[in-house]
mmCIF file as gemmi writes it, N, C-alpha and C atoms, coordinates in Angstrom:
data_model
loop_
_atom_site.group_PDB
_atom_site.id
_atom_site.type_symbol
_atom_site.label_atom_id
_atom_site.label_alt_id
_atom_site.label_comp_id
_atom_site.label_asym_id
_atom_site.label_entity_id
_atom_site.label_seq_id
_atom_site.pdbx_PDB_ins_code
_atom_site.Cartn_x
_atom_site.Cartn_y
_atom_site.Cartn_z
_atom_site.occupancy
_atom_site.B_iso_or_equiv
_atom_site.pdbx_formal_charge
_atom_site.auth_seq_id
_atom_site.auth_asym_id
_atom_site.pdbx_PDB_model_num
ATOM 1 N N . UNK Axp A 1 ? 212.772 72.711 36.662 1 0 ? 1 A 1
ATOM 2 C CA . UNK Axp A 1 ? 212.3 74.039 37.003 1 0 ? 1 A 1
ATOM 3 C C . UNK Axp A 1 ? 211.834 74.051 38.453 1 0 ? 1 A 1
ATOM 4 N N . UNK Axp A 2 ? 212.402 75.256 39.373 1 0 ? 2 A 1
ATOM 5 C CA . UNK Axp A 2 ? 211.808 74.983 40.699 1 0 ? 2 A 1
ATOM 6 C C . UNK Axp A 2 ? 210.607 75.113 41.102 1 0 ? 2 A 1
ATOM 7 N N . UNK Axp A 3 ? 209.765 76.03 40.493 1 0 ? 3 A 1
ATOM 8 C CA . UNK Axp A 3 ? 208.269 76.107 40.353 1 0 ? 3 A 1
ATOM 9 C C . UNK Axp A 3 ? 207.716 74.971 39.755 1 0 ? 3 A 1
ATOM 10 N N . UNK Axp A 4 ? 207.764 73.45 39.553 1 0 ? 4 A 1
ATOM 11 C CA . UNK Axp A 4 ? 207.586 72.43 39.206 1 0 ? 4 A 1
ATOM 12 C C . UNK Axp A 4 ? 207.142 71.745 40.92 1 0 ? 4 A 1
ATOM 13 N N . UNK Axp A 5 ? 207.714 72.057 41.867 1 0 ? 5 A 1
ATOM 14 C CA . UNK Axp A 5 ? 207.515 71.34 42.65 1 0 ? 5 A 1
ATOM 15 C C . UNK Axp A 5 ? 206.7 70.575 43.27 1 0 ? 5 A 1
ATOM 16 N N . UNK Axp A 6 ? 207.177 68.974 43.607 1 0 ? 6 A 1
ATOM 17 C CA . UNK Axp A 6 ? 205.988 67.905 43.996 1 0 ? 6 A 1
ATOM 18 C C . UNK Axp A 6 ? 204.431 68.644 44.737 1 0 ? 6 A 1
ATOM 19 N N . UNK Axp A 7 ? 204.869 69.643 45.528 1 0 ? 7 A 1
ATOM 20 C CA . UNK Axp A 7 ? 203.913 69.933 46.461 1 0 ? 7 A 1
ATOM 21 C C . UNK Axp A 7 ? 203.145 70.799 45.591 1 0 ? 7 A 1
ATOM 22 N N . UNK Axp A 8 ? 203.31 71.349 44.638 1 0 ? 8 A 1
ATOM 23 C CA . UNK Axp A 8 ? 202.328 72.22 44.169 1 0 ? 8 A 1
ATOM 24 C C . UNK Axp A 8 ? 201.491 71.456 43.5 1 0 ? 8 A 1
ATOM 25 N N . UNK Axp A 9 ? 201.519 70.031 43.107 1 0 ? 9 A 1
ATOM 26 C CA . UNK Axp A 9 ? 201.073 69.271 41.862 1 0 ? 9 A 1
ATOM 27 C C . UNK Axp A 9 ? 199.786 68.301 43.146 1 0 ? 9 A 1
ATOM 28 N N . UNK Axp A 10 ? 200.459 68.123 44.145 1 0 ? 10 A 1
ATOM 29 C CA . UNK Axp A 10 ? 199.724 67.195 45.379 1 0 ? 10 A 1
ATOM 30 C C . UNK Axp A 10 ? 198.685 67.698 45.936 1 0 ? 10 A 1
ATOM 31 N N . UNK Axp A 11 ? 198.01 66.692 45.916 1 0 ? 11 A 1
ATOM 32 C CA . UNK Axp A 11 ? 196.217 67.107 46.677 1 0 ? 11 A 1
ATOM 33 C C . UNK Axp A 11 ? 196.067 66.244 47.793 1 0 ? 11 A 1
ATOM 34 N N . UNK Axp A 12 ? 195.918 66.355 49.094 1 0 ? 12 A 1
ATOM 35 C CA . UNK Axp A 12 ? 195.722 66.164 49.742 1 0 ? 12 A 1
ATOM 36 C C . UNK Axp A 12 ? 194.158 65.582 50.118 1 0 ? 12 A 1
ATOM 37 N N . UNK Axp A 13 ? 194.566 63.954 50.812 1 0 ? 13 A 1
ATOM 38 C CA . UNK Axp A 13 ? 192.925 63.633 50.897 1 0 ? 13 A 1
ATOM 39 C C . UNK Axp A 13 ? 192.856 62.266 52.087 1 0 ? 13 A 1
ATOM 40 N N . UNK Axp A 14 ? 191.696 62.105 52.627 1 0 ? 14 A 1
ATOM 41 C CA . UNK Axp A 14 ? 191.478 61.718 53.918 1 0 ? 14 A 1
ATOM 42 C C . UNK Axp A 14 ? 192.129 60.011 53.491 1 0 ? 14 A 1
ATOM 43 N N . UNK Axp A 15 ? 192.806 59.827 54.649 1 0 ? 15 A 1
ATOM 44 C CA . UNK Axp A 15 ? 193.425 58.482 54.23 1 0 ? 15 A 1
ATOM 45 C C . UNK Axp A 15 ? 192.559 57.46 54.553 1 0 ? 15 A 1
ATOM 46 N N . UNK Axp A 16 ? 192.316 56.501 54.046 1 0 ? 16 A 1
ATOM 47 C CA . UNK Axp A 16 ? 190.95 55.276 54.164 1 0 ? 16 A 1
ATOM 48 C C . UNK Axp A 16 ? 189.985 55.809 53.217 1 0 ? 16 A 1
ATOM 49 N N . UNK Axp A 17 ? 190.43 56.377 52.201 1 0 ? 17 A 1
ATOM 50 C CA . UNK Axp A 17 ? 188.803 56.952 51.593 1 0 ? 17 A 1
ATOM 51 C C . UNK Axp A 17 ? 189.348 56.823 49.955 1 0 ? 17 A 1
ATOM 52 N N . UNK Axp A 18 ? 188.791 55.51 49.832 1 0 ? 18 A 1
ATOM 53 C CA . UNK Axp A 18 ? 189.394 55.424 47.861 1 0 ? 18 A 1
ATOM 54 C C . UNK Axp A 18 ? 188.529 56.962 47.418 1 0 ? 18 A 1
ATOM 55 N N . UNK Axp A 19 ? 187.191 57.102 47.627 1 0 ? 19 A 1
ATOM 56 C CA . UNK Axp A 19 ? 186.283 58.347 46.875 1 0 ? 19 A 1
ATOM 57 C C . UNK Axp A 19 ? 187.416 59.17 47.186 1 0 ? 19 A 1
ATOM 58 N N . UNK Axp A 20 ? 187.724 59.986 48.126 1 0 ? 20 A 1
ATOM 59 C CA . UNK Axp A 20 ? 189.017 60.955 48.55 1 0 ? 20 A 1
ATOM 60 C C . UNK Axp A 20 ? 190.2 60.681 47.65 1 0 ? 20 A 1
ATOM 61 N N . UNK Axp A 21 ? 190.981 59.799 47.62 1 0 ? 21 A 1
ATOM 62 C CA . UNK Axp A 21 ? 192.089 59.547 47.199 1 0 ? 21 A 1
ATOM 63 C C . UNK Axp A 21 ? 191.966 59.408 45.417 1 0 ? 21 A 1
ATOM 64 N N . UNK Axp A 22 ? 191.133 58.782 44.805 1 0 ? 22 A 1
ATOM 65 C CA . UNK Axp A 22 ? 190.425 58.799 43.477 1 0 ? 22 A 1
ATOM 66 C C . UNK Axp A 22 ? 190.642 60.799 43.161 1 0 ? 22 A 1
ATOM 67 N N . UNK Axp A 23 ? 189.807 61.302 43.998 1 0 ? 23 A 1
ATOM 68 C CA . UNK Axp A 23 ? 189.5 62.948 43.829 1 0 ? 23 A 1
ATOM 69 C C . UNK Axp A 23 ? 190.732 63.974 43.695 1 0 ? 23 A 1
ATOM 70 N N . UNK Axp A 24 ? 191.822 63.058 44.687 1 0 ? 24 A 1
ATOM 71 C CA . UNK Axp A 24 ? 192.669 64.058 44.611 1 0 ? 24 A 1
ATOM 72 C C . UNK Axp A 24 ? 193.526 63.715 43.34 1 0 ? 24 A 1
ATOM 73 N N . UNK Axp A 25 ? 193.461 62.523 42.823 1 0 ? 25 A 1
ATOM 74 C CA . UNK Axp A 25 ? 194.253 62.165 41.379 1 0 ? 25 A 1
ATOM 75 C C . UNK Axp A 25 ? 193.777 62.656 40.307 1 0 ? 25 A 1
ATOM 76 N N . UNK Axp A 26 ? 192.315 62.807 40.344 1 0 ? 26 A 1
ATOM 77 C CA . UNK Axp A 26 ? 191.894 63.6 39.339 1 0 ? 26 A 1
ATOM 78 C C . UNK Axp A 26 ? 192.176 64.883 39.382 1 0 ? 26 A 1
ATOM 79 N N . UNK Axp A 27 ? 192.433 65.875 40.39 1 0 ? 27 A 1
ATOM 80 C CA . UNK Axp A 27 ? 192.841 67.238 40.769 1 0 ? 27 A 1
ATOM 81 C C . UNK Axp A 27 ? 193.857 67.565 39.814 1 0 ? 27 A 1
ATOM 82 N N . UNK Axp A 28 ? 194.711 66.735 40.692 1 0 ? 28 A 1
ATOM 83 C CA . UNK Axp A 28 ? 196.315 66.588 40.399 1 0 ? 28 A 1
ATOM 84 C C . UNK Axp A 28 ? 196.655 67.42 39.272 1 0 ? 28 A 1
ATOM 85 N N . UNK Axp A 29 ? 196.36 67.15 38.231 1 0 ? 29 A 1
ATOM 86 C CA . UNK Axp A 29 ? 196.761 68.308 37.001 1 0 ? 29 A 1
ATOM 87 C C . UNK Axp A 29 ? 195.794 69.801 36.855 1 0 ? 29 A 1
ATOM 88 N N . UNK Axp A 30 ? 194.918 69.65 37.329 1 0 ? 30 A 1
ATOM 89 C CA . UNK Axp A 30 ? 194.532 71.201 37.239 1 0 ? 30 A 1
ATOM 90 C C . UNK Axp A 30 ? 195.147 71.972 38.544 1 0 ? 30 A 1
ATOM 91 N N . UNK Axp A 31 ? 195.523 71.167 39.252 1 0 ? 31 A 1
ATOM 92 C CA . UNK Axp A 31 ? 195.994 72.002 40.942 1 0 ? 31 A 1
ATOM 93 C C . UNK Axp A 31 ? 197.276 72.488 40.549 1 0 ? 31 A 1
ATOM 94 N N . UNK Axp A 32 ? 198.411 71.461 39.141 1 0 ? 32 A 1
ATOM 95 C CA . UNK Axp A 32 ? 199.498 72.08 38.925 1 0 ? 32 A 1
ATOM 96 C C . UNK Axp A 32 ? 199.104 73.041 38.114 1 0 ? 32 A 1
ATOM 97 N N . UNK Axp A 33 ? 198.544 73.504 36.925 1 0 ? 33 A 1
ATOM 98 C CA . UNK Axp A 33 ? 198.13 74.294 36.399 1 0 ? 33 A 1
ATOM 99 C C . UNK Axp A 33 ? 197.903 75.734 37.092 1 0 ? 33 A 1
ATOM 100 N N . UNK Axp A 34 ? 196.806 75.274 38.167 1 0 ? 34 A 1
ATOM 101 C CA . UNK Axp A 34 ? 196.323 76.501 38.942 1 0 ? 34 A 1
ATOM 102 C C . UNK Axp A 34 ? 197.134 77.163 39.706 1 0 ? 34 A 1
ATOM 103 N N . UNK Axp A 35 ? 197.875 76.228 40.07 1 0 ? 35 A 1
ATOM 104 C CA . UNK Axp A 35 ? 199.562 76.738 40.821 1 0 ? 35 A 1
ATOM 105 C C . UNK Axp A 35 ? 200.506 77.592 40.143 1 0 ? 35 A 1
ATOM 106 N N . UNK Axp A 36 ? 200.783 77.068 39.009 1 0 ? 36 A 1
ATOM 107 C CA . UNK Axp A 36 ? 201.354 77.956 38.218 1 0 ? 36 A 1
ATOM 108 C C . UNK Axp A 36 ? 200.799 79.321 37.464 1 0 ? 36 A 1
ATOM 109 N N . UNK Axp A 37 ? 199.652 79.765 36.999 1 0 ? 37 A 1
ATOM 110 C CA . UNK Axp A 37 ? 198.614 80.588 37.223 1 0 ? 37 A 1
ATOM 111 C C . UNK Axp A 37 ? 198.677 81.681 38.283 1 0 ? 37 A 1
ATOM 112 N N . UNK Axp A 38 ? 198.956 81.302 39.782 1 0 ? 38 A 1
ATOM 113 C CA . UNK Axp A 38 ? 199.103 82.043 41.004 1 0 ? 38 A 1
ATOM 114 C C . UNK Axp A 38 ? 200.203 82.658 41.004 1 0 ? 38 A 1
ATOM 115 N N . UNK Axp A 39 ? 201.206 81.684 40.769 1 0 ? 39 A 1
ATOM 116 C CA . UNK Axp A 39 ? 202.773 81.734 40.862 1 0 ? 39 A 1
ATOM 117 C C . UNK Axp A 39 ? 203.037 82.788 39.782 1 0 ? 39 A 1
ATOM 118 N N . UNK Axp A 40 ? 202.306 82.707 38.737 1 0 ? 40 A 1
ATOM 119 C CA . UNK Axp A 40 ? 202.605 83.867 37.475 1 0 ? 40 A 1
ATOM 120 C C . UNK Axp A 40 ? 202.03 85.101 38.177 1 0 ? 40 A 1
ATOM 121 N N . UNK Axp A 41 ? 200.996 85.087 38.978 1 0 ? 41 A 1
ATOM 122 C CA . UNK Axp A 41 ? 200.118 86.259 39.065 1 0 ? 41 A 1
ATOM 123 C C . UNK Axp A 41 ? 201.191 87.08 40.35 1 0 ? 41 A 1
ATOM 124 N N . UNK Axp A 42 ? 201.799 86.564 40.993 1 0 ? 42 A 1
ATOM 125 C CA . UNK Axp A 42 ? 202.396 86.81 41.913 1 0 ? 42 A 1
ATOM 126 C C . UNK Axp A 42 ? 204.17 87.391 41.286 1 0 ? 42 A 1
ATOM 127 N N . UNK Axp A 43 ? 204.401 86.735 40.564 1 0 ? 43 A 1
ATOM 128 C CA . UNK Axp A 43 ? 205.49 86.829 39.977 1 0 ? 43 A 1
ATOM 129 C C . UNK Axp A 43 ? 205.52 88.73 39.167 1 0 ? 43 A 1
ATOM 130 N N . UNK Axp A 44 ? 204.606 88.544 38.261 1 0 ? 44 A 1
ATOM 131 C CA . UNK Axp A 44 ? 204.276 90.009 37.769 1 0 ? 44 A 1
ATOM 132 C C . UNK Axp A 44 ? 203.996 91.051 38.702 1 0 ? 44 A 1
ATOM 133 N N . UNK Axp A 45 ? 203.306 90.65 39.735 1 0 ? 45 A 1
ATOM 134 C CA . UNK Axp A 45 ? 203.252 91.997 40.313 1 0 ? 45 A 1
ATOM 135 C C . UNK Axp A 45 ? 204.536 92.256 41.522 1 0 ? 45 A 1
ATOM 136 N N . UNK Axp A 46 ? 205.802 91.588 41.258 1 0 ? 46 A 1
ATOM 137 C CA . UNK Axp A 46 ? 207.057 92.027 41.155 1 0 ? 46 A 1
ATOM 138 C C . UNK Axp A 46 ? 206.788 92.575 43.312 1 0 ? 46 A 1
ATOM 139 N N . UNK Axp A 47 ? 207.626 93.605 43.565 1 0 ? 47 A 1
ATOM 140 C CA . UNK Axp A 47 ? 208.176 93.896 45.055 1 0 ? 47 A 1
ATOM 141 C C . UNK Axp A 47 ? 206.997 94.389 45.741 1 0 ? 47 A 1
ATOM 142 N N . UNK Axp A 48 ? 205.706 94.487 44.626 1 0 ? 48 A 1
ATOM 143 C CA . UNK Axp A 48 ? 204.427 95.177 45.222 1 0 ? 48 A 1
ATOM 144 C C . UNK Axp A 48 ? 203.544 93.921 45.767 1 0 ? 48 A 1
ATOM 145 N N . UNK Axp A 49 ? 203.758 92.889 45.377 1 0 ? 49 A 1
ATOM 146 C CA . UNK Axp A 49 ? 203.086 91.745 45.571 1 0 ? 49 A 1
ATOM 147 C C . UNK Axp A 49 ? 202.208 91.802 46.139 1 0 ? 49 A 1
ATOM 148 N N . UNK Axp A 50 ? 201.31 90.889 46.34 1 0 ? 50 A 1
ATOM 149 C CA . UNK Axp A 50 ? 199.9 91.083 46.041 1 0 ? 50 A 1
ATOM 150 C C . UNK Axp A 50 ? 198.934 90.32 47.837 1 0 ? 50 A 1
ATOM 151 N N . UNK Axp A 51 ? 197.586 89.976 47.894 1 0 ? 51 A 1
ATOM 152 C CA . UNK Axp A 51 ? 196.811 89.437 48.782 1 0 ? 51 A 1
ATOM 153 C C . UNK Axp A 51 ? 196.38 88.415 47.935 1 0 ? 51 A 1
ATOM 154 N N . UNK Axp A 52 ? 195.958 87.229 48.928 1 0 ? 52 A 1
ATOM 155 C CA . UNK Axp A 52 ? 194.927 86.2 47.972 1 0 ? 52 A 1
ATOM 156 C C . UNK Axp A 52 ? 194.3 86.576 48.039 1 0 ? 52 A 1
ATOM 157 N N . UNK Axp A 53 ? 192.949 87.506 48.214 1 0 ? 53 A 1
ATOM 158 C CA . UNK Axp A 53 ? 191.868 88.076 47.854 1 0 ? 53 A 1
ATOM 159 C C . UNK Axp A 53 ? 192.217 88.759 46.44 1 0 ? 53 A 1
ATOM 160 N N . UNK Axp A 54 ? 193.187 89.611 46.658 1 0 ? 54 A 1
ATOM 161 C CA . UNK Axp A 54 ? 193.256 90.308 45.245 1 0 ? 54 A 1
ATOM 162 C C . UNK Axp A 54 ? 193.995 88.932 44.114 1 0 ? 54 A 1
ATOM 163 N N . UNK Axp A 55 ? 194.315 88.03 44.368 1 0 ? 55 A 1
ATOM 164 C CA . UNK Axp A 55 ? 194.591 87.383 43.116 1 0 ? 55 A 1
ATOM 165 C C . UNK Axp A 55 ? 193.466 86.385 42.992 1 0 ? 55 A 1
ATOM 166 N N . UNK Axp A 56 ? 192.697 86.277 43.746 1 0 ? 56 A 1
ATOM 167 C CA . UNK Axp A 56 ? 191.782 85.445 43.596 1 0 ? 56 A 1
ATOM 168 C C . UNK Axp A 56 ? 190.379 86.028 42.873 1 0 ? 56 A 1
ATOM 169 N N . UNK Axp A 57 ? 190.606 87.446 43.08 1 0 ? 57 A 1
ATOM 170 C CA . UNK Axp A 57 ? 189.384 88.173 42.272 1 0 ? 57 A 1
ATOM 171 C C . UNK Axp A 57 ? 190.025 88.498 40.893 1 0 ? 57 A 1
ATOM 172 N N . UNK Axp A 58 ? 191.53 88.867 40.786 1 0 ? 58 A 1
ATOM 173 C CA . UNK Axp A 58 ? 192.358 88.865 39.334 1 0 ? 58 A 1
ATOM 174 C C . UNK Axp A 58 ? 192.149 87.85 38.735 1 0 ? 58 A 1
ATOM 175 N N . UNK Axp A 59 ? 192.284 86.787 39.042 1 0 ? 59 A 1
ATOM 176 C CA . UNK Axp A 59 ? 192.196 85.314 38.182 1 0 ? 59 A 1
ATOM 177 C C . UNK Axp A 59 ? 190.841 84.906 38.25 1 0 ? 59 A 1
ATOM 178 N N . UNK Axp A 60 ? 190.038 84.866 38.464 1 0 ? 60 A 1
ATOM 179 C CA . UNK Axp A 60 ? 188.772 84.426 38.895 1 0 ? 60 A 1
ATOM 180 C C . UNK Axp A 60 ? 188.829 83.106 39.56 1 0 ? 60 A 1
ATOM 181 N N . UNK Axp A 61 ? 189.875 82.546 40.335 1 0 ? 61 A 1
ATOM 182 C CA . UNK Axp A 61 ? 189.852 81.502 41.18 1 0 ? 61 A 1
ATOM 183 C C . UNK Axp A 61 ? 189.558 81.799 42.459 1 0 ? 61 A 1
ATOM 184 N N . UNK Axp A 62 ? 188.338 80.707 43.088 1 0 ? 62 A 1
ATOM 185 C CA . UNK Axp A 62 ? 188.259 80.798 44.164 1 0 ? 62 A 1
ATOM 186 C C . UNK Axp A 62 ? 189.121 80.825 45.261 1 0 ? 62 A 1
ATOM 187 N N . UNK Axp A 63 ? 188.919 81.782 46.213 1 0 ? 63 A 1
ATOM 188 C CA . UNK Axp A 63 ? 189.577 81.939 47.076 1 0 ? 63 A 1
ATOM 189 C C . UNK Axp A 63 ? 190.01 80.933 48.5 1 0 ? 63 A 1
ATOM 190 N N . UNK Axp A 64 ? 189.633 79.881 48.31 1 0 ? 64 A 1
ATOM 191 C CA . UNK Axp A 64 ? 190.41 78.979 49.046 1 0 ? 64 A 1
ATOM 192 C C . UNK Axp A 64 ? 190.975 78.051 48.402 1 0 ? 64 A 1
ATOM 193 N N . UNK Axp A 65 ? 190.932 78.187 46.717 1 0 ? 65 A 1
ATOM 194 C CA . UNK Axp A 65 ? 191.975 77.733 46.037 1 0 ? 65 A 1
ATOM 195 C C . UNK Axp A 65 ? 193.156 78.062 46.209 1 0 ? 65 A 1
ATOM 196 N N . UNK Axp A 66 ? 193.211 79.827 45.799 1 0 ? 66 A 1
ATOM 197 C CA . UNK Axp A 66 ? 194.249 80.188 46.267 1 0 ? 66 A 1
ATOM 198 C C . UNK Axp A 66 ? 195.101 80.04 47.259 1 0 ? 66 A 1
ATOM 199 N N . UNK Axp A 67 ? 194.312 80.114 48.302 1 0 ? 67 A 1
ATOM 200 C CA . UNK Axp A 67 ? 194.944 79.937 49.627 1 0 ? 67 A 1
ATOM 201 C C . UNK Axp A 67 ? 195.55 79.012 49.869 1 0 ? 67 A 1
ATOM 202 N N . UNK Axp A 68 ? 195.204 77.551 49.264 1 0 ? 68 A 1
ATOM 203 C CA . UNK Axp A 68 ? 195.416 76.061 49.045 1 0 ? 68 A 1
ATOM 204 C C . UNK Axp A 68 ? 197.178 76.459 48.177 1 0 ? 68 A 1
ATOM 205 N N . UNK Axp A 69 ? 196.792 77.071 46.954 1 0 ? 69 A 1
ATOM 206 C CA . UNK Axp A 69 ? 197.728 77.423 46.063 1 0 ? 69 A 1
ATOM 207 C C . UNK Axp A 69 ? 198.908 77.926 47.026 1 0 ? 69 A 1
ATOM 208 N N . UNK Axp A 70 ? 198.65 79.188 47.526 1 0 ? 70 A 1
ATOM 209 C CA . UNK Axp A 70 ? 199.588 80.341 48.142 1 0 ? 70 A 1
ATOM 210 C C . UNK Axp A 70 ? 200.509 79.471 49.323 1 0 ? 70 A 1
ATOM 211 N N . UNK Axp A 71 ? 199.878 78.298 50.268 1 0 ? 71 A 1
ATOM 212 C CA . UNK Axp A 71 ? 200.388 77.675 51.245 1 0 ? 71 A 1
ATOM 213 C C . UNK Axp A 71 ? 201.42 77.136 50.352 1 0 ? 71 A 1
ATOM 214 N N . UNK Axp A 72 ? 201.009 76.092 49.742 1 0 ? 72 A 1
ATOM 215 C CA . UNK Axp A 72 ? 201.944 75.047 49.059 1 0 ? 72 A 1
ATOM 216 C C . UNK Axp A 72 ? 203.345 76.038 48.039 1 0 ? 72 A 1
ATOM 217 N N . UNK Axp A 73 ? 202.891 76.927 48.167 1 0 ? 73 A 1
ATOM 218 C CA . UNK Axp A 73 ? 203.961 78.059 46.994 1 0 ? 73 A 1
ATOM 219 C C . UNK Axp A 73 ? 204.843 78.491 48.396 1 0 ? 73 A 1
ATOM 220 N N . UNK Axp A 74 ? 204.359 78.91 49.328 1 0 ? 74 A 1
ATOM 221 C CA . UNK Axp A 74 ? 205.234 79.42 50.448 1 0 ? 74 A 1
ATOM 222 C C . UNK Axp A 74 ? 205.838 78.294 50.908 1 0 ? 74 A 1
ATOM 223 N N . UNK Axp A 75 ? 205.597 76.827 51.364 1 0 ? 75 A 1
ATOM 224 C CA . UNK Axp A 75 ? 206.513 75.909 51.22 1 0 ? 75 A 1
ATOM 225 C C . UNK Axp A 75 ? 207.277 75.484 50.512 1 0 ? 75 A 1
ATOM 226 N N . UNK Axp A 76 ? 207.366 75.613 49.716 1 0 ? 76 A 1
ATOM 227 C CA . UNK Axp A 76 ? 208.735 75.602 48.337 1 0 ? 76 A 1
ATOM 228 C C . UNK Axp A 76 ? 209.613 76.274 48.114 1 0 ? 76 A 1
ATOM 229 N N . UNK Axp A 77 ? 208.693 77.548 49.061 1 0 ? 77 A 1
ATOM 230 C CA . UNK Axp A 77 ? 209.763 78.943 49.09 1 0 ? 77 A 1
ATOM 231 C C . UNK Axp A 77 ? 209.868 79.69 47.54 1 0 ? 77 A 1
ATOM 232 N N . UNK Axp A 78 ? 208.661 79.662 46.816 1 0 ? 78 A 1
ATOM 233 C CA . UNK Axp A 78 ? 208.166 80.303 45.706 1 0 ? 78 A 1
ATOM 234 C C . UNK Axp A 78 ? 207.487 81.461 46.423 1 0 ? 78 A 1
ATOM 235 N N . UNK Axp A 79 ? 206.817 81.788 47.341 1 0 ? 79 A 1
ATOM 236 C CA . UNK Axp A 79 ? 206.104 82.614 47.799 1 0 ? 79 A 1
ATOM 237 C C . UNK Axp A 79 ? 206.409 83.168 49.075 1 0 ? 79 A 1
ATOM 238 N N . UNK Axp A 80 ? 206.901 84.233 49.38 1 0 ? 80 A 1
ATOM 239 C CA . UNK Axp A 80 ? 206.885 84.795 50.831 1 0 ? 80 A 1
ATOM 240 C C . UNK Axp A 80 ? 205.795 85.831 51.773 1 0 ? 80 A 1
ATOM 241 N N . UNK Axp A 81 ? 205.584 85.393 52.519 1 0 ? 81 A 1
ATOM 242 C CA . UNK Axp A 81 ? 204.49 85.88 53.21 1 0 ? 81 A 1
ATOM 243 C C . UNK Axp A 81 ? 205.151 87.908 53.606 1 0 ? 81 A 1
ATOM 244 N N . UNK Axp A 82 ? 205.182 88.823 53.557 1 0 ? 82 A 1
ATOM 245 C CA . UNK Axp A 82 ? 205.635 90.336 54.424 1 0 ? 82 A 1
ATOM 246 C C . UNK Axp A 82 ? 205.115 89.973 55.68 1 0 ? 82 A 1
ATOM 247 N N . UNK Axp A 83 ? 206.309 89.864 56.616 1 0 ? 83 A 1
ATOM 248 C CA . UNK Axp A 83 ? 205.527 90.249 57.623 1 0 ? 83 A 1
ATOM 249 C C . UNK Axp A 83 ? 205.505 91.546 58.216 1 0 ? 83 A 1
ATOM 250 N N . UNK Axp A 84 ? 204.006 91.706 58.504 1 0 ? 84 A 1
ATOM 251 C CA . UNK Axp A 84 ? 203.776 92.76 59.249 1 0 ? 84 A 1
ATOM 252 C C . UNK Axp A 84 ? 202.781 93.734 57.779 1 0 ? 84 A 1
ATOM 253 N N . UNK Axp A 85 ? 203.216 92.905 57.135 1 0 ? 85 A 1
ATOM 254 C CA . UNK Axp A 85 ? 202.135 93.708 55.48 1 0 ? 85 A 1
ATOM 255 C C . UNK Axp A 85 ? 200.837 93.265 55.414 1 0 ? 85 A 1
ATOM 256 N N . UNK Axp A 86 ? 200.146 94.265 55.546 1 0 ? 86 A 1
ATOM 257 C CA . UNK Axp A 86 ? 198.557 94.148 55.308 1 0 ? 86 A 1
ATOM 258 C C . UNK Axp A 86 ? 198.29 95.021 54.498 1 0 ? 86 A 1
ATOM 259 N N . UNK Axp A 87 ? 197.617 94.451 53.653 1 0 ? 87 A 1
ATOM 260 C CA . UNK Axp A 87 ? 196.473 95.456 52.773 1 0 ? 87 A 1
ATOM 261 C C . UNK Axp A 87 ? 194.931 94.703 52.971 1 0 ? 87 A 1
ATOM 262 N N . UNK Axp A 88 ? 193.704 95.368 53.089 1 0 ? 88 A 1
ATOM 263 C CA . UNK Axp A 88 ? 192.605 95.347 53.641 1 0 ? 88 A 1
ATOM 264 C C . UNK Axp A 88 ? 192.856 94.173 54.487 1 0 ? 88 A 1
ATOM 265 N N . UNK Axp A 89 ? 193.435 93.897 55.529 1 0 ? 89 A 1
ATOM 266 C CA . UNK Axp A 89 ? 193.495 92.817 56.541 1 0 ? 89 A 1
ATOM 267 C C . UNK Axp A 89 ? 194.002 91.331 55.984 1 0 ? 89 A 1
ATOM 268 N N . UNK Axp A 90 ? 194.359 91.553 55.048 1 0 ? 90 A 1
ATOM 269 C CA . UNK Axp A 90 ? 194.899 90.276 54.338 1 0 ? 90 A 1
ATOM 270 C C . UNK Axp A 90 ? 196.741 90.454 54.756 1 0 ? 90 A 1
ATOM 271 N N . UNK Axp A 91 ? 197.11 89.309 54.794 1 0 ? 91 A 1
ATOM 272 C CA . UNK Axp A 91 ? 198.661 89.008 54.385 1 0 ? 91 A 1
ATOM 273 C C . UNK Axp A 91 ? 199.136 89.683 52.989 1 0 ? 91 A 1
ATOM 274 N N . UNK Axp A 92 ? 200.232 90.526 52.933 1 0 ? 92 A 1
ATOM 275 C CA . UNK Axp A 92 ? 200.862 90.032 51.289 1 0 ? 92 A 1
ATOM 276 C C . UNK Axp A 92 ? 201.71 89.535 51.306 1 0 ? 92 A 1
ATOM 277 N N . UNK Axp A 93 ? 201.912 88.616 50.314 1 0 ? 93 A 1
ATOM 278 C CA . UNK Axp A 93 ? 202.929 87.909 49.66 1 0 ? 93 A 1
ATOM 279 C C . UNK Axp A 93 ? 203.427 88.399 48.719 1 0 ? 93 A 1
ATOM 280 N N . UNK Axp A 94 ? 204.954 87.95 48.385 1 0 ? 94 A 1
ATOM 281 C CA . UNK Axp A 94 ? 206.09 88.073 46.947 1 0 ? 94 A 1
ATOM 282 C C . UNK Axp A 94 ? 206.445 87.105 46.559 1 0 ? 94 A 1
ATOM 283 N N . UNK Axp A 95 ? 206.503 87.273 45.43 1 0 ? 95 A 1
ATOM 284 C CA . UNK Axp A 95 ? 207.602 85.676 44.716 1 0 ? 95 A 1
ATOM 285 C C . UNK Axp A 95 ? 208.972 85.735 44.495 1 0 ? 95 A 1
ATOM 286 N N . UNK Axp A 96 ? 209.25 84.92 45.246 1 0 ? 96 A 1
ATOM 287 C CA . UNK Axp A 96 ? 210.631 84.664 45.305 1 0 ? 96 A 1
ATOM 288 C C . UNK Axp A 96 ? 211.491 84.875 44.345 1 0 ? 96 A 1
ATOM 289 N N . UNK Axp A 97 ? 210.944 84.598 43.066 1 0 ? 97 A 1
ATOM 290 C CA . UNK Axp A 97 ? 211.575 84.484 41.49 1 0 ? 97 A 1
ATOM 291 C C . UNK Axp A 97 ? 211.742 85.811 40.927 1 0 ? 97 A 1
C-alpha cells in the first residue's frame, strides 16, 4: 500500500544520543498510526482539503504533530501543498489518493 511508506513510520532523532534514538523506536508505531489518521482526515475532505490547524483541532492531535505528519505525507507525495491557497494564513493541502 503506498500510504505505508518508510517515511511516515520514521522518527527522527539526534545522532550520538541512545536516550534520542531509544525515543524514536518507541514512537515508531504510534507516528505510523498517527500518519494514517491525517492521511484519512485529508483524504475525506476530498478537492476541499484542508489546513493543519484545522486537522489538528478535527483530530485532537497536536499541531506540530501534524505538521511532523503533513511534511513526511507531502514527501511521499500522499499530500500536496495548493499553492497560493490560504485559509486563515495557513497552507492547504490535498491528498493525492
Amino acid at each position: 500500500m503506498p500510504y505505508l511508506q518508510p517515511s511516515i513510520f520514521e522518527q527522527p532523532y539526534q545522532a550520538g544520543s541512545d536516550t534520542s534514538r531509544e525515543a524514536a523506536e518507541r514512537a515508531r508505531k504510534f507516528i505510523g498510526r498517527q500518519g494514517l489518521t491525517v492521511l484519512a482526515w485529508f483524504v475525506a475532505r476530498g478537492a476541499y482539503g484542508g489546513t493543519q490547524r484545522e486537522a489538528s483541532e478535527a483530530l485532537g492531535i497536536g499541531r506540530p504533530s501534524v505538521c511532523a505528519r503533513c511534511h513526511a505525507l507531502e514527501q511521499t507525495g500522499q499530500l500536496v501543498k495548493l499553492p497560493g491557497a490560504t485559509r486563515q494564513r495557513c497552507a492547504v493541502y490535498v491528498s493525492m489518493r
